[in-house]
N, C-alpha and C positions, 0 to 999 in steps of 0.2 A: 427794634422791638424784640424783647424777649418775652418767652414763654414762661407762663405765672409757676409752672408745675417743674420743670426741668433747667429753666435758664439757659435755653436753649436758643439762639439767636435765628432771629425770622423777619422775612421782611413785612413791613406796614398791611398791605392786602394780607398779608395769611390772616384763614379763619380756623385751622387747624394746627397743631404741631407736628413735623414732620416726624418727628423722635416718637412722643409718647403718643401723637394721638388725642392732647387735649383742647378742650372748646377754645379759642383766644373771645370769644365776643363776650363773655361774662365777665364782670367787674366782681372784685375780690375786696375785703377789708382785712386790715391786718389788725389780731389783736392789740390792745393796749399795753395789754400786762406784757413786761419783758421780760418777765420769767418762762412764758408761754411763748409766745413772738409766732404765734398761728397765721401763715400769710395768705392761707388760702379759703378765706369765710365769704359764704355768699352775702351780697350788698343787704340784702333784705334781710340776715337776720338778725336779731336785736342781744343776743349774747355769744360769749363763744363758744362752741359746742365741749373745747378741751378743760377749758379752765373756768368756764363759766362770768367771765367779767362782760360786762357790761360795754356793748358799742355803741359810741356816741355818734350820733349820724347829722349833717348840718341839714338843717330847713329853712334857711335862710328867711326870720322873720325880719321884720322895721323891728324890733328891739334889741335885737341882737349883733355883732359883728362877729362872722365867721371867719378862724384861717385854719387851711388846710396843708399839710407835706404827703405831697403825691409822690409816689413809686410806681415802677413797672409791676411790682406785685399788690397795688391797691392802694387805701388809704388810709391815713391814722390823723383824722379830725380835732382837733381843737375847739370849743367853742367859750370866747371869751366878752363879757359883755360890753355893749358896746355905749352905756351909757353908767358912770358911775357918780356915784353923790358923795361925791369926795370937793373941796375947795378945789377951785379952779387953778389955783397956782401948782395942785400935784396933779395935774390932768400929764405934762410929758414924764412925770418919776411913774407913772403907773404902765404909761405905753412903754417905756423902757423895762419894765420888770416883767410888763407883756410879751415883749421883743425879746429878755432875754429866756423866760420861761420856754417859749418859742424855739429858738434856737438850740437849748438844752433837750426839749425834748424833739426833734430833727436828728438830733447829734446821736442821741439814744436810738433813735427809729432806726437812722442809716446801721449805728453801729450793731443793732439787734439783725439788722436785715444783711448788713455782709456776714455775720456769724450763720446766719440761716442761711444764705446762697453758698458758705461754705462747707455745713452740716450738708445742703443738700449734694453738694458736688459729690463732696464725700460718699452718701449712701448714695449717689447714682453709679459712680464710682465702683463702689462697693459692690452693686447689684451687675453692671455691668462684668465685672471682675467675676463672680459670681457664676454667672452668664457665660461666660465664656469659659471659665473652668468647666460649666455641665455641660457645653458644647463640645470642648476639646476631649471630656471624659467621654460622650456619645463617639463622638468618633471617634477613639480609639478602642471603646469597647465594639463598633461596629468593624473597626479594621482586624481587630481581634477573632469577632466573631465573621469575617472574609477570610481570614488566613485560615480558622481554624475549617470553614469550610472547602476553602480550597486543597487544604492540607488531607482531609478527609476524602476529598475527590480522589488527587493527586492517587494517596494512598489506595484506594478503590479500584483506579486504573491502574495502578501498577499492581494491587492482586491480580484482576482481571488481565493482563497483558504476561504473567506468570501464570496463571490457569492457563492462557491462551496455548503458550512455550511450552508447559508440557503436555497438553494436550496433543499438538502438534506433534512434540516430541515423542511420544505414543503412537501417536499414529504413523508418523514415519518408523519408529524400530518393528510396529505388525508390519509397515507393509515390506522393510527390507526381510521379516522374518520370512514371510509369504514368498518377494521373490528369490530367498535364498531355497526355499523349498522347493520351489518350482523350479529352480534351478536344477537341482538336486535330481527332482523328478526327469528334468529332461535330459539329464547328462545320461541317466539311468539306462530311460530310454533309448540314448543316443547308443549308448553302449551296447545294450540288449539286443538294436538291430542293428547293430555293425557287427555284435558277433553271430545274428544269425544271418546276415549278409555273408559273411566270409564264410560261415558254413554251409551255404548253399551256392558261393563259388568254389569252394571246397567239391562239395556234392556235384556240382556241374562241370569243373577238371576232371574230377575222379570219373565221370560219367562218358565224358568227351576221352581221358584216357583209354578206357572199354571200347567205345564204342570205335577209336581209332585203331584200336589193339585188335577187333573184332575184325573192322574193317584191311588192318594189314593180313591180318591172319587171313580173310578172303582171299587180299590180293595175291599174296601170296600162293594160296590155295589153288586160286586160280590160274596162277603165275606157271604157278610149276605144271598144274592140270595142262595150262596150255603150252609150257614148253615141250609137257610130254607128246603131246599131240601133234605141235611143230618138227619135232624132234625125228628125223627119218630120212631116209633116199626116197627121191620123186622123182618121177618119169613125165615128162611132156613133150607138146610138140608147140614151134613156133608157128608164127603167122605165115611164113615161108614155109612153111612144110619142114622143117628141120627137127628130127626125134633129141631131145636132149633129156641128160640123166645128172641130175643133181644131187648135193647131200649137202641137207642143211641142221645147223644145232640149235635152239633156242637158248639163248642168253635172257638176261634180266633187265637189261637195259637192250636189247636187240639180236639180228642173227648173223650167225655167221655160216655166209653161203659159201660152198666148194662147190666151183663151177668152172668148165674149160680149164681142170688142171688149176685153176689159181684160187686163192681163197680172197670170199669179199665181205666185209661189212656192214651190215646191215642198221643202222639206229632207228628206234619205235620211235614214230612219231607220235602215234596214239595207237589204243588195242586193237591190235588185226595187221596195223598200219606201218611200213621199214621203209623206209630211205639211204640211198648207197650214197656214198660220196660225191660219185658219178653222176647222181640225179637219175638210179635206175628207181623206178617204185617198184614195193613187191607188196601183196596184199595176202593174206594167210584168212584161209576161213573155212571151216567145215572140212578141215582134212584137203583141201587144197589150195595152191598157192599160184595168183596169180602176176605176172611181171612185166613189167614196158622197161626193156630196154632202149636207151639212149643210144642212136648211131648218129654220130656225127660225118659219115659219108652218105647218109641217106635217111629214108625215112625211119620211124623209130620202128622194133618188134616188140613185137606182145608174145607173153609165152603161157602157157597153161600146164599148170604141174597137177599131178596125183601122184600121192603117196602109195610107196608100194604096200602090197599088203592091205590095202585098206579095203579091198573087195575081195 
């Protein structure tokens, strides 16, 4: 079964065409005129709408005999009669010129009708072709207008990715400027109190100088104050009752005692405070000077000096 519109092959059950979408259940007449070869006229109407000829349609009465050539695309009727008043001996020359009239016009129908199935391959063909050119031109004007929009994106982000960089890049050369100033500001500073650090260790040498200078010059002051006062012959008596007469010098680092004829040395231990080698102690205070002599035969003496003169 083909479709009367397309030629489009279907099977028996179809009621539609798969391709164009047309009715199958309507029966078609083909024009007569094969100038026109119209194959697609509804059954019921009585000319053709293109060329206006006349469809002969069978009614099959008793006075007539109908023959028909049926096509897939309709029908093209004959009607020839079926009783003629002609001598009976030309009743088979007349079926034969029926038969071949017949046959001629079949020959003409098929050959109008493959010219038509081939006009229409052609413009379906054609439309198809057509078809697919405004298809293939949609989609490449749509790839076109994808690229061009991507292209636009594309470009967009890459402004925006370049604003980004140097924004960035801006804001990174403030902030290296900021911390090169700060830098700047804190070396300043660094500087500023390192040199008033060192002039206030400066200030606190120079001070501790003074105050040592001040201090030696006491000691000293006092040094000599008291070696003057050291400084003299002493009369005592020991713890045995023995009168002894000394003469002692004050030194700077200690004294040096003349006693018993022999002289002895004294080292400060601290102020006031001498020690003999011997392990004698002698202690100096107030203009008099007191002594423990070391006996290694007996017990130790204690001695008690005053300075003479001093009363």
């Amino acid at each position: 079964m083909q479709c009367p519109s397309c030629n489009n092959d279907l099977p028996e059950s179809a009621e539609f065409c798969d391709l164009c979408g047309c009715k199958l259940t309507e029966q078609y007449t083909i024009c007569p005129d094969p100038a026109c070869g119209k194959n697609d006229i509804p059954e019921e109407a009585n000319f053709c709408p293109d060329c206006g000829a006349e469809l002969h349609h069978s009614h099959h009465t008793s006075g007539e005999a109908t023959s028909a050539h049926a096509t897939s695309k309709g029908i093209s009727i004959i009607t020839v009669p079926s009783r003629i008043d002609t001598p009976r001996t030309s009743t088979s020359l007349w079926k034969g010129v029926a038969l071949a009239v017949m046959i001629v016009v079949g020959a003409a129908g098929l050959f109008w009708y493959d010219n038509a199935q081939r006009d229409e391959r052609r413009r379906n063909e054609a439309r198809q072709e057509e078809m697919r050119q405004q298809q293939e031109a949609r989609r490449n004007e749509e790839k076109q207008q994808q690229e061009a929009r991507e292209k636009e994106e594309r470009q967009q982000q890459e402004a925006r990715a370049r604003e980004e960089r140097r924004q960035q890049e801006a804001r990174q050369k403030e902030e290296r400027r900021q911390q090169a100033r700060l830098e700047r500001e804190e070396q300043a500073r660094n500087e500023r109190e390192l040199r008033e650090k060192r002039q206030r260790e400066r200030e606190q040498r120079e001070e501790e100088r003074r105050k040592e200078a001040r201090r030696t010059e006491r000691r000293q002051e006092q040094a000599s104050q008291e070696e003057d006062e050291i400084t003299g012959s002493y009369i005592g008596i020991s713890s045995n009752g023995q009168v002894v007469t000394i003469r002692v010098r004050a030194l700077r680092d200690g004294l040096m005692v003349n006693a018993f004829g022999t002289s002895v040395m004294a080292l400060k231990v601290k102020p006031g405070m001498y020690v003999t080698p011997v392990g004698d102690s002698i202690i100096c205070k107030n203009g008099e000077i007191s002594m423990i002599a070391k006996n290694q035969y007996g017990p130790d003496v204690y001695y008690m000096f005053t300075k003479k003169g001093s009363r």
